[in-house]
C-alpha positions in Angstrom: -36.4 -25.0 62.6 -34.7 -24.6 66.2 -35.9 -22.0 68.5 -33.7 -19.4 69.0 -32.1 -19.3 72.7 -32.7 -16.9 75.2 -29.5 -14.2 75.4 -27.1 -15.7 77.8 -27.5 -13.1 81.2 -24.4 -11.2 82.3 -21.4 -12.9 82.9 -22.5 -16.3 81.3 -19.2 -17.9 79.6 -18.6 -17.0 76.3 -20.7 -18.8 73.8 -19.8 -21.6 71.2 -22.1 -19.7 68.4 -21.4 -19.0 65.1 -22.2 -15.8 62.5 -25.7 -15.8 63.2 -25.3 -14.1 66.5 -23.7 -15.1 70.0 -26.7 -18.0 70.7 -28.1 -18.7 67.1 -28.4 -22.2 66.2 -27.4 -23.5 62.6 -30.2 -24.1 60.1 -30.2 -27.4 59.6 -32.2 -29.2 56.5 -32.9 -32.3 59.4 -33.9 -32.8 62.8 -31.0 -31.5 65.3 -30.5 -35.6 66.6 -29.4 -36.5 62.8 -27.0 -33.6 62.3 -25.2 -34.3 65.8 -24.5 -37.4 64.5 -22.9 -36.6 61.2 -21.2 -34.2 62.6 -19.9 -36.9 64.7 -19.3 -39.5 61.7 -17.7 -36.9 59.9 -14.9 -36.2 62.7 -15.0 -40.5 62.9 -13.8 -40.2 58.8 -11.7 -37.1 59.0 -9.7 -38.3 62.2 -9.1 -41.6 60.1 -7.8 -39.7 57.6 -5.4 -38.1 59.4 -3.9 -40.7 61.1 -3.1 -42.2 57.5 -1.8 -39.0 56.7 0.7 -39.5 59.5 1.0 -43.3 58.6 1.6 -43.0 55.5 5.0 -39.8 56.6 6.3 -42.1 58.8 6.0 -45.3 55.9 7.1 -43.3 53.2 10.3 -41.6 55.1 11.0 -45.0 56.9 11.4 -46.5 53.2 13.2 -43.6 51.7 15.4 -42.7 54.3 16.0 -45.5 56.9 15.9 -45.9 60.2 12.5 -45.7 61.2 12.8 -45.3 64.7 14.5 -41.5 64.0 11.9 -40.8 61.1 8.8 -41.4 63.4 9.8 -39.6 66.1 10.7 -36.5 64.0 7.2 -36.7 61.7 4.8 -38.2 65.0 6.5 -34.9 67.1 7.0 -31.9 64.6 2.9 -33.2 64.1 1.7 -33.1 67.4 3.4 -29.8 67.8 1.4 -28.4 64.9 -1.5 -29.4 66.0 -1.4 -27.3 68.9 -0.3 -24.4 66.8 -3.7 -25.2 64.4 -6.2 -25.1 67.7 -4.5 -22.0 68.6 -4.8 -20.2 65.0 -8.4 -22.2 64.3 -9.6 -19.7 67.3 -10.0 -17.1 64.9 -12.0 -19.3 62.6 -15.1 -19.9 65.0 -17.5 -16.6 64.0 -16.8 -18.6 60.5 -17.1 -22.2 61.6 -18.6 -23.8 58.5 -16.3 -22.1 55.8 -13.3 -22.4 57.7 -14.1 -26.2 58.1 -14.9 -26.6 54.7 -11.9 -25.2 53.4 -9.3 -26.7 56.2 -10.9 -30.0 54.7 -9.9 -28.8 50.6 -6.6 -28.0 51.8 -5.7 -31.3 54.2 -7.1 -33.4 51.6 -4.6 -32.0 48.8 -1.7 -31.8 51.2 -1.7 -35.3 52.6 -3.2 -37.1 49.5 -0.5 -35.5 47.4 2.3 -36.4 50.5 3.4 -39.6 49.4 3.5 -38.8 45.5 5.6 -35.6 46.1 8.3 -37.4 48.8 8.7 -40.0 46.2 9.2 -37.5 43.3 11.8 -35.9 45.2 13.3 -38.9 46.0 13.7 -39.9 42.8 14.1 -37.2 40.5 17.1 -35.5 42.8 19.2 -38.7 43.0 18.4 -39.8 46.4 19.0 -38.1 49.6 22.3 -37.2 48.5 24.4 -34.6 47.3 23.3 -31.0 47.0 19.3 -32.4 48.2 21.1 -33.9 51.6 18.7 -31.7 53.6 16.3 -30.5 51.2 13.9 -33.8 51.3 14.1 -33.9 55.1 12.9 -30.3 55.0 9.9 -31.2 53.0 9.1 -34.3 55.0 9.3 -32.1 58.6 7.2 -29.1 56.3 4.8 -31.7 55.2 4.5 -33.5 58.5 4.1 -29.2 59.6 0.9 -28.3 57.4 -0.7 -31.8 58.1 -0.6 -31.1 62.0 -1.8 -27.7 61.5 -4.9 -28.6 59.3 -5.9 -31.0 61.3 -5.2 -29.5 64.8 -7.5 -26.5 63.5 -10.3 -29.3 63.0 -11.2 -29.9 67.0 -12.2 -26.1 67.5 -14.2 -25.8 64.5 -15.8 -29.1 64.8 -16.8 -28.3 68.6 -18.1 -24.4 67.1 -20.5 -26.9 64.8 -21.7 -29.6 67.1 -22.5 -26.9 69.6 -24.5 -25.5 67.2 -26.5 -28.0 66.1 -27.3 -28.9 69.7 -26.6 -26.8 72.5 -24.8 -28.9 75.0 -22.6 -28.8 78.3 -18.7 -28.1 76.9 -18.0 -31.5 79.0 -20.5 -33.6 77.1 -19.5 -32.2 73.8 -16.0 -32.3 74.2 -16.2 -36.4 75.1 -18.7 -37.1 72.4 -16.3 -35.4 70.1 -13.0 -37.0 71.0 -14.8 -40.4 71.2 -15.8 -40.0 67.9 -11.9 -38.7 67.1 -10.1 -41.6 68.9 -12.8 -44.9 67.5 -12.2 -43.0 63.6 -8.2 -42.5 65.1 -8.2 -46.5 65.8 -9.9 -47.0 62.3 -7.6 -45.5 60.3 -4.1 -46.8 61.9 -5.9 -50.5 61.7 -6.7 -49.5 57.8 -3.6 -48.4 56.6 -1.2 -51.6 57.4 -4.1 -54.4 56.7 -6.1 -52.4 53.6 -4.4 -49.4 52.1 -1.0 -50.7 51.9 -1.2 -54.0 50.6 -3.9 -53.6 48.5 -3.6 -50.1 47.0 0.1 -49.3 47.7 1.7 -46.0 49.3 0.3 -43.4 46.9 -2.7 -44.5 45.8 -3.4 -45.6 49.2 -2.6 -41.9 50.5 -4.8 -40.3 47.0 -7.8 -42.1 48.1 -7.5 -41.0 51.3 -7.7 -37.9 50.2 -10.4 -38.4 48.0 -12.5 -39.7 51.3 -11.4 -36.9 53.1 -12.5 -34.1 50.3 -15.6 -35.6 50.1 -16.8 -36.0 53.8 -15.7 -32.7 54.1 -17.6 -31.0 51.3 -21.0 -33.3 52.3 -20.8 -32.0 55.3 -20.7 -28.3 55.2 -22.6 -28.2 51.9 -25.4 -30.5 52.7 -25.6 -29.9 56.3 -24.3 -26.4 56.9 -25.2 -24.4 53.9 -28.0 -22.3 55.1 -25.1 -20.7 57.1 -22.9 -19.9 54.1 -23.5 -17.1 51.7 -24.2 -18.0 47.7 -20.4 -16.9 47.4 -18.9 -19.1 49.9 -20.8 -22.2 48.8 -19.4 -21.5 45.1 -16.0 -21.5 46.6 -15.9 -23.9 48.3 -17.4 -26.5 46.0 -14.6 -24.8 42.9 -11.9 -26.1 46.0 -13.4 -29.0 46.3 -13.8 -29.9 42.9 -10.5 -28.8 41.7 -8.8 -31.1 44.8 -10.8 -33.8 43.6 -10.1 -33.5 40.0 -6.4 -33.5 40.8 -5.9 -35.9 43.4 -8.2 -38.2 40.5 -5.7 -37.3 38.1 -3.1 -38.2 40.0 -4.7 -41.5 41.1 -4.9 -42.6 37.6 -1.6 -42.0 36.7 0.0 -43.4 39.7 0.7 -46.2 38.0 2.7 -44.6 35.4 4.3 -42.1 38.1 5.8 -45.3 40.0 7.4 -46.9 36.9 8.8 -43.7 35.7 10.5 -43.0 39.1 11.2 -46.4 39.7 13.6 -46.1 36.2 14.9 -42.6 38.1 16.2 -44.1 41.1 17.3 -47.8 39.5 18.0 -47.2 35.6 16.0 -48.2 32.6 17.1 -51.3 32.9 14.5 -52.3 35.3 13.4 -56.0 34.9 11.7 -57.3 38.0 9.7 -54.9 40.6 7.5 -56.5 42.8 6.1 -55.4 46.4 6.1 -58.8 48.3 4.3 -58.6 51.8 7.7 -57.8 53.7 9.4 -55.5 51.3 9.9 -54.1 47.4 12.1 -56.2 45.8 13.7 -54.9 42.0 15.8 -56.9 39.8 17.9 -54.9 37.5 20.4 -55.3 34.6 21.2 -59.4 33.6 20.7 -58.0 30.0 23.0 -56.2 27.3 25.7 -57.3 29.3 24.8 -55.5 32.3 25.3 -57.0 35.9 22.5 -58.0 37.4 21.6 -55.8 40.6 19.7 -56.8 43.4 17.4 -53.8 45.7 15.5 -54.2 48.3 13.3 -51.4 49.9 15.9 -49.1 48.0 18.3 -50.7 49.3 21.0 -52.1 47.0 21.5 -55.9 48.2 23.5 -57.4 45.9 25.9 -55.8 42.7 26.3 -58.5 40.1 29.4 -56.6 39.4 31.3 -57.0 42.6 28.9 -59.4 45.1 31.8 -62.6 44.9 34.0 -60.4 46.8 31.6 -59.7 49.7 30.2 -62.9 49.9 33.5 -65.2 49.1 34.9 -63.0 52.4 31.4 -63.7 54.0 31.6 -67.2 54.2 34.8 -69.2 53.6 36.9 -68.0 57.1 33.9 -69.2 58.8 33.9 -72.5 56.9 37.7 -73.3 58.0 37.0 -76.3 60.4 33.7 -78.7 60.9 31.3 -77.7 59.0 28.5 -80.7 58.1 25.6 -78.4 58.9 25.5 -74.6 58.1 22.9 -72.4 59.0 22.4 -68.8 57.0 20.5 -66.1 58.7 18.9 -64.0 55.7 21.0 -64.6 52.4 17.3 -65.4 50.3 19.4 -64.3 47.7 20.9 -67.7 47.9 24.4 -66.7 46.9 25.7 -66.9 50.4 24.4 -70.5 50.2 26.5 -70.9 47.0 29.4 -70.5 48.7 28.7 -72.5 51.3 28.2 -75.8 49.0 31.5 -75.5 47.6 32.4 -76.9 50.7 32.7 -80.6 50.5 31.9 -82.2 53.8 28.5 -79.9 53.8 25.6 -82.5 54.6 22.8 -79.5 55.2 22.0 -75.9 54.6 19.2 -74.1 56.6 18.8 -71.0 55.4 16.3 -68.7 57.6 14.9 -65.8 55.0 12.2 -63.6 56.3 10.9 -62.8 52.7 9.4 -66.0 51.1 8.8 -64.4 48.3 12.6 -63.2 47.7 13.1 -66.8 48.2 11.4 -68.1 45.2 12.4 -65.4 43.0 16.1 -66.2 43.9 15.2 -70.2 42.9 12.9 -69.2 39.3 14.5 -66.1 38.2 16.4 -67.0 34.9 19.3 -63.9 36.1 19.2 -64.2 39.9 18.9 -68.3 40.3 22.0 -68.5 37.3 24.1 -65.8 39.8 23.3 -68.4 42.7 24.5 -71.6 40.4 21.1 -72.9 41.3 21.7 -73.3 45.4 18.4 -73.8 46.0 17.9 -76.6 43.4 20.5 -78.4 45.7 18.5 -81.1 48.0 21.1 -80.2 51.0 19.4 -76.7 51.0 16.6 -76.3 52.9 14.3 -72.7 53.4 12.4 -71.6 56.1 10.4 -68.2 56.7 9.9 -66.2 59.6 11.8 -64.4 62.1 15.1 -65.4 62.7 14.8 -64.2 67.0 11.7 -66.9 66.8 13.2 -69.5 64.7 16.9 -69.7 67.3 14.2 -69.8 70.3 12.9 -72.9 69.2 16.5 -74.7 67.8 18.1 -77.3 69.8 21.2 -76.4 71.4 24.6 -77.0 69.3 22.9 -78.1 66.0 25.1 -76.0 63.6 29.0 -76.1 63.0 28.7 -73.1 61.5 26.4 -69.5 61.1 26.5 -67.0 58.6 24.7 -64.0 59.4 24.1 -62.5 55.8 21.9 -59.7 57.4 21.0 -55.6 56.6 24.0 -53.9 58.7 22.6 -52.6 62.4 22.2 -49.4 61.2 18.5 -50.7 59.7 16.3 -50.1 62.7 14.7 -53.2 61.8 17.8 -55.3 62.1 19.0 -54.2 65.3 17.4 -56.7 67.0 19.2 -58.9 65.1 22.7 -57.4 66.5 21.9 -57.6 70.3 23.2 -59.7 72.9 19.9 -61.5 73.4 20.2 -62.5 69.6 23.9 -63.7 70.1 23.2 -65.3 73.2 21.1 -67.6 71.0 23.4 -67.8 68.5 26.0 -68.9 70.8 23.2 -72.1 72.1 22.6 -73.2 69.1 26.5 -73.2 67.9 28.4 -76.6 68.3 30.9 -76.3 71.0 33.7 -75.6 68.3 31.4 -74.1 65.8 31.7 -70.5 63.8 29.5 -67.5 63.2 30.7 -64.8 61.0 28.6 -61.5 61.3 28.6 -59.2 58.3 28.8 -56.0 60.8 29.1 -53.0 57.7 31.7 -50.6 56.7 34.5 -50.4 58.9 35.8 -47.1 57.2 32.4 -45.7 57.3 30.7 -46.7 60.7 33.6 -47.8 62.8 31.5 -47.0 66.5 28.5 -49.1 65.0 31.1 -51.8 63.4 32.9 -52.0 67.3 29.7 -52.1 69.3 29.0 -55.5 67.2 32.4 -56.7 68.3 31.4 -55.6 71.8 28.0 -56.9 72.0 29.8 -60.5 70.5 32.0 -60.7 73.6 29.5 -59.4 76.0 27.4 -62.9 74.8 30.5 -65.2 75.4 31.7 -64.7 71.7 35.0 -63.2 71.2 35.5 -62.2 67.2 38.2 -61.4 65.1 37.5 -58.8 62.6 38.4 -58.4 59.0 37.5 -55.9 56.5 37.4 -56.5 52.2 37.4 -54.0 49.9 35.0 -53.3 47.4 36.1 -53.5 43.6 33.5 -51.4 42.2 34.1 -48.0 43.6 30.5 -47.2 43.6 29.6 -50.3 45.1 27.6 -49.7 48.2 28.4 -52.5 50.4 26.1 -55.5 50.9 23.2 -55.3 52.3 23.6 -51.1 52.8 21.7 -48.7 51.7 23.6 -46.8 48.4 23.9 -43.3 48.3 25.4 -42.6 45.4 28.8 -43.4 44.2 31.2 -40.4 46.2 29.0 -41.1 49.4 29.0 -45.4 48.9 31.5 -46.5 51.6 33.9 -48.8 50.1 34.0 -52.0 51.5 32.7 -54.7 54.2 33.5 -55.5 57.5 33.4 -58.9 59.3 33.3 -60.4 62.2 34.3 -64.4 63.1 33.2 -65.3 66.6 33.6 -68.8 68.5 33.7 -69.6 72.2 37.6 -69.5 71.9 39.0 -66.0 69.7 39.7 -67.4 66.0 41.9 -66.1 63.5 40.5 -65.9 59.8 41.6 -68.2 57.3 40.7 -70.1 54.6 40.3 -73.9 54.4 43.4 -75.4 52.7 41.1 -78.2 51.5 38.5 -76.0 49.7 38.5 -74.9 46.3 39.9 -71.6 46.2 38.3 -68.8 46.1 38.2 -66.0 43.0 38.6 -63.1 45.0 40.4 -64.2 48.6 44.0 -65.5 49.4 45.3 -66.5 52.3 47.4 -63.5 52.4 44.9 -61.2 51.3 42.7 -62.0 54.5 45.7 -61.9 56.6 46.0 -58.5 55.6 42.6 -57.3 55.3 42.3 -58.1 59.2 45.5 -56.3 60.2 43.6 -53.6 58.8 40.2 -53.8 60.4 42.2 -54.6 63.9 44.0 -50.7 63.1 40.8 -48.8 63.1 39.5 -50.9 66.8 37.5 -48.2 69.6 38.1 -49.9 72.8 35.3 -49.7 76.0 32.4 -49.7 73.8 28.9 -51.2 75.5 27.3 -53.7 74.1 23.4 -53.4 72.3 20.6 -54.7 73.7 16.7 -55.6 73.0 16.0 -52.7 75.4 19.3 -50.6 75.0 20.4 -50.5 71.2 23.3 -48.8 70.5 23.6 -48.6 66.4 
């Protein structure tokens, strides 16, 4: 048992006790030295857990609703901003330092275990982020984001009530023992989530477990260590919390696996045949059966509509194959249906095609539905696939190796393309280009995004790569176009813009030579870029690695 301090004299700072009186150390079952540190290895796990919590926001948003530079901003800074509002409101909570602790602990694990599942539901049971639910997911991922930095700013104070109590020491030394013990468990969790939870365990059971952990360090810790401090009442309540946040983020973890599939079906149909999380992205194969198209998603994203994909990619690729083109290099396009189009070229002696995803690339060459859509490109010895980054793999290409590039990319409104779009990227385009060779930039929907649409154009010319634009339209009028995301068939913008870029400004037209295409005439294109050319926005700067501009 410790011996009780001597009252602090007159004037003495206020004191860091709990209920037992102003100086009154806890009663501890061990030796002072062991319960200092648990208390310290239990703010190591619970800081882990919250940086997952926080992980796992910005993930799950990032996925849902794009653009993941705008989604971590809003969940890392509407968190830190509740946790200063949960140290101010935990102040209350000191006289009752060990309850309060214990049940912040119930609560966080609950809310953040159950974050993931919930977003998800939302997502899929409302139709999207459309419609009448445009704002109403966004609220609950800035509300969830809320109540996580809350619960977790309200830890510090009551941790530093309880490690003061254990064993009185100086503020200073208690503070940095705590936040070392904070930031190590901080670093631990952020490392955890990319390299163990996600790819082995997936978004919500990764986030369920985490909860689990964090419910049960918790508990342990005020009910083993701190429960001579609690009355008979408050240890039954708090172990009902506890086990009823247990039992339910259990239940939940065992059917997560029947959750996903149900509101995989919600979002894509029931006619889902191939779902697969590869190491870059989710990848879903849906229809090829009862005469349905087959439909192409990736990361919810719809990437290629069996229905109406000959349009966007005969428009992709045959303007740009109008002069030499013996060696063609496709940025993206795993699919391999830009590379289809590209072999019905004759004169074609190689295709490179650069595909970030290796594992989209092999489902594009075995699938029976998706290797049939792409006649079987990648069963032709001229094609030839590579993985990796395309930045790194233009870095390392000799100068003027292809007649032609196709940049089959996600439109620069994907965070993580707009690299991709920036006049470092086209500066290396325009290196490895022969000196009357062709890159055509699928730059998205005119109609729908004309400022992001121009700034390509701008960014183009900026590297030494004038462009004429062009613009197709979609014949499936729910069609989302290409590579962007779908949102639903009144919101899906309608068609897909172009660019063509040489040294020298080119004019789009079609080989004379080439088999003609099902979708594209001559006149057709001539139109379709008087029609892009109407909608132009003069003066716009161009994107760069440190300025993007989508």
């Amino acid at each position: 048992m410790i011996e009780p301090h001597a009252p602090a004299p007159p004037g003495s700072p206020p004191s860091w006790g709990g209920p037992c009186g102003p100086e009154a150390p806890a009663r501890l079952p061990v030796r002072p030295a062991v319960g200092r540190f648990l208390v310290l290895a239990g703010v190591f796990v619970c800081a882990a857990c919250g940086l997952v919590y926080e992980l796992e926001l910005v993930a799950m948003a990032s996925y849902l609703i794009g653009d993941s530079v705008t989604q971590a901003s809003v969940v890392l800074s509407v968190m830190v901003f509740a946790m200063g509002l949960g140290s101010l409101a935990a102040k209350r909570l000191r006289g009752l330092a060990a309850a309060g602790f214990g049940a912040l602990e119930a609560a966080l694990a609950l809310v953040g275990g159950s974050s993931a599942m919930v977003l998800y539901a939302v997502f899929a049971w409302t139709g999207g982020w459309g419609g009448l639910w445009a704002d109403g997911p966004r609220v609950l991922l800035v509300a969830f984001s809320l109540a996580i930095g809350v619960l977790i700013g309200a830890e510090v104070p009551l941790l530093m009530e309880l490690i003061q109590r254990v064993r009185r020491q100086d503020p200073g030394g208690a503070v940095a023992d705590l936040f070392a013990a904070d930031y190590v468990g901080a670093l631990v969790g952020g490392l955890a989530f990319p390299f163990v939870l996600l790819p082995f365990l997936g978004q919500l059971t990764g986030a369920l477990l985490t909860g689990t952990v964090n419910a049960v360090v918790g508990a342990a810790l005020v009910l083993g260590l701190f429960r001579r401090d609690l009355t008979r009442r408050a240890r039954w309540l708090l172990l009902t919390a506890n086990a009823v946040v247990l039992a339910l983020l259990a239940t939940a973890t065992v059917l997560a696996d029947d959750f996903e599939r149900a509101a995989r079906q919600a979002v894509y149909g029931q006619d889902v045949r191939v779902a697969v999380r590869t190491d870059v992205q989710e990848v879903v194969l849906t229809g090829d059966s009862d005469g349905r198209p087959l439909d192409l998603f990736l990361d919810g994203r719809l990437r290629v509509r069996g229905s109406d994909e000959r349009r966007y990619h005969e428009a992709l690729v045959h303007p740009a194959m109008n002069g030499p083109h013996a060696r063609v290099l496709v940025l993206g396009g795993g699919d391999g249906l830009a590379a289809r189009e590209v072999l019905r070229h004759s004169g074609v002696r190689r295709v490179d095609v650069v595909e970030v995803d290796p594992q989209l690339a092999r489902l594009a060459r075995h699938d029976p539905g998706l290797s049939t859509l792409n006649e079987h490109a990648y069963g032709d010895a001229r094609v030839h696939v590579a993985t990796g980054d395309a930045f790194h793999r233009l870095r390392a290409t000799p100068s003027g190796t292809y007649d032609v590039v196709i940049s089959d990319l996600p439109d620069p409104s994907v965070t993580a393309s707009t690299k991709l779009y920036s006049q470092e990227f086209y500066g290396l385009l325009r290196r490895v280009l022969a000196p009357d060779g062709r890159l055509v930039v699928h730059a998205g929907p005119v109609a729908a995004r004309p400022r992001a649409f121009w700034t390509v154009d701008a960014t183009l010319r900026s590297a030494g790569l004038p462009a004429a634009a062009y613009r197709v339209a979609a014949h499936d009028p729910g069609a989302a176009p290409g590579p962007d995301r779908t949102a639903g068939p009144r919101r899906a913008p309608r068609g897909w813009g172009f660019l063509l870029a040489a040294r020298t400004t080119p004019v789009p037209r079609l080989d004379p030579a080439a088999p003609r295409p099902r979708t594209l005439t001559p006149g057709s294109l001539a139109g379709d870029a008087r029609d892009a050319a109407r909608t132009q926005i003069p003066g716009l700067p161009p994107s760069t690695l440190v300025h993007p501009r989508y």
